[in-house]
VOGU-217703 format. One record per residue (C-alpha): residue number from 1; z, x, y; residue in three letters. Coordinates in Angstrom, 1 decimal. Each point is the difference from the previous one (the first is absolute). Layout:
REM VOGU-217703
node nr: NUM, up: Z, east: X, north: Y, rest: ALA
...
***
This chain:
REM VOGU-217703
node nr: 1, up: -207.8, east: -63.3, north: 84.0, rest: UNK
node nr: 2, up: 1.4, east: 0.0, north: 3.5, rest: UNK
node nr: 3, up: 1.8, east: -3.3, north: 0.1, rest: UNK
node nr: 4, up: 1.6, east: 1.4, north: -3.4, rest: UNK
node nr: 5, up: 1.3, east: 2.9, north: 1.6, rest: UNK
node nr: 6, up: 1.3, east: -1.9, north: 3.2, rest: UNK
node nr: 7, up: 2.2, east: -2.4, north: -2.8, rest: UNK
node nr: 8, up: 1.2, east: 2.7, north: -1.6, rest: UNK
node nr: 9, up: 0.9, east: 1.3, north: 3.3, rest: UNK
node nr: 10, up: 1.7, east: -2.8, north: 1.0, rest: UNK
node nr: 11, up: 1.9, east: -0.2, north: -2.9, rest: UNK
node nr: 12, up: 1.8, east: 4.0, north: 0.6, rest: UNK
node nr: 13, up: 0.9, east: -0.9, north: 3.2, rest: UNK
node nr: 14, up: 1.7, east: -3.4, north: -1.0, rest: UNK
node nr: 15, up: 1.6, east: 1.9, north: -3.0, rest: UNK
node nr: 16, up: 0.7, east: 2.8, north: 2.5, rest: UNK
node nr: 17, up: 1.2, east: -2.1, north: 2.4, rest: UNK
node nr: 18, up: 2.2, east: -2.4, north: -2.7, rest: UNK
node nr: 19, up: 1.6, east: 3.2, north: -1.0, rest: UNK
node nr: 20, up: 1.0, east: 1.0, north: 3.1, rest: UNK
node nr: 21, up: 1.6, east: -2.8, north: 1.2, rest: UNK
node nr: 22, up: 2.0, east: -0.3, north: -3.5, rest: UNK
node nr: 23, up: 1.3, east: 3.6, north: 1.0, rest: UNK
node nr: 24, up: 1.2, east: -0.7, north: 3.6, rest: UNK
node nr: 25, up: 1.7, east: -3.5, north: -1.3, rest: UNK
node nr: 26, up: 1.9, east: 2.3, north: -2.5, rest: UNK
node nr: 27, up: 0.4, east: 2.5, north: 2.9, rest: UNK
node nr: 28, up: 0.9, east: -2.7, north: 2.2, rest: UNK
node nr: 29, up: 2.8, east: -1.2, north: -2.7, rest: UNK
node nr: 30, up: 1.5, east: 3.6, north: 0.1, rest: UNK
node nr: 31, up: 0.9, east: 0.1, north: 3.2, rest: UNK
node nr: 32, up: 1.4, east: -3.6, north: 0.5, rest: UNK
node nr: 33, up: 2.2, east: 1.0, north: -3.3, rest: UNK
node nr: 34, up: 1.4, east: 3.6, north: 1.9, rest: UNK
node nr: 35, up: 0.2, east: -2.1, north: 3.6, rest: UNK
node nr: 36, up: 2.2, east: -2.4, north: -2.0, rest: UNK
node nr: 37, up: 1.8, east: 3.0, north: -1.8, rest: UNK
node nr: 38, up: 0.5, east: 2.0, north: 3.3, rest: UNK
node nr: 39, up: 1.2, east: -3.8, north: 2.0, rest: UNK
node nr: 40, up: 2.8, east: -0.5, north: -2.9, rest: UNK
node nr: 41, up: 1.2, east: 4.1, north: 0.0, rest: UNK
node nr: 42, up: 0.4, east: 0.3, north: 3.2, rest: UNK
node nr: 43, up: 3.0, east: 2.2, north: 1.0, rest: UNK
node nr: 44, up: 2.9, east: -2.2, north: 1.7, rest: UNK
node nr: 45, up: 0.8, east: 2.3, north: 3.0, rest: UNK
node nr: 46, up: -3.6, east: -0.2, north: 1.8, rest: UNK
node nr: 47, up: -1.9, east: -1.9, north: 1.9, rest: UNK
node nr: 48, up: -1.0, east: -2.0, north: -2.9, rest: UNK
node nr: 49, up: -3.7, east: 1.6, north: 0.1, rest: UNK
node nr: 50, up: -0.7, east: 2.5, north: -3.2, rest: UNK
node nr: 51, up: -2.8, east: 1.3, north: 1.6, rest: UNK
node nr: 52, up: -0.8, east: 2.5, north: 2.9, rest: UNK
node nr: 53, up: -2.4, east: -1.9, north: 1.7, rest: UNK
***
C-alpha cells in the first residue's frame, strides 16, 4: 500500500509541477509580447526608455 501511495504521489507533484511551468511559459510570453509593445510605442521626445525604472 505504501509504495502505491508514494506513485501516486509522485505523479501530483509531476502533474503539479507540469502545470505550473505551462503557466509561467504563458506568463513568460505575456510579458515579452507587452516589452515588445511598450519598445515599438515609445513616445519620440524621451529618452527612448518607456519605463520608470
Amino acid at each position: 500500500m505504501v509504495p502505491l501511495l508514494l506513485v501516486l504521489l509522485l505523479v501530483l507533484i509531476l502533474f503539479g509541477a507540469g502545470f505550473a511551468m505551462k503557466i509561467l511559459w504563458w506568463v513568460a510570453l505575456a510579458v515579452l509580447v507587452l516589452w515588445l509593445v511598450g519598445f515599438v510605442a515609445r513616445p519620440k521626445g524621451s529618452s527612448g526608455r518607456w519605463y520608470r525604472w
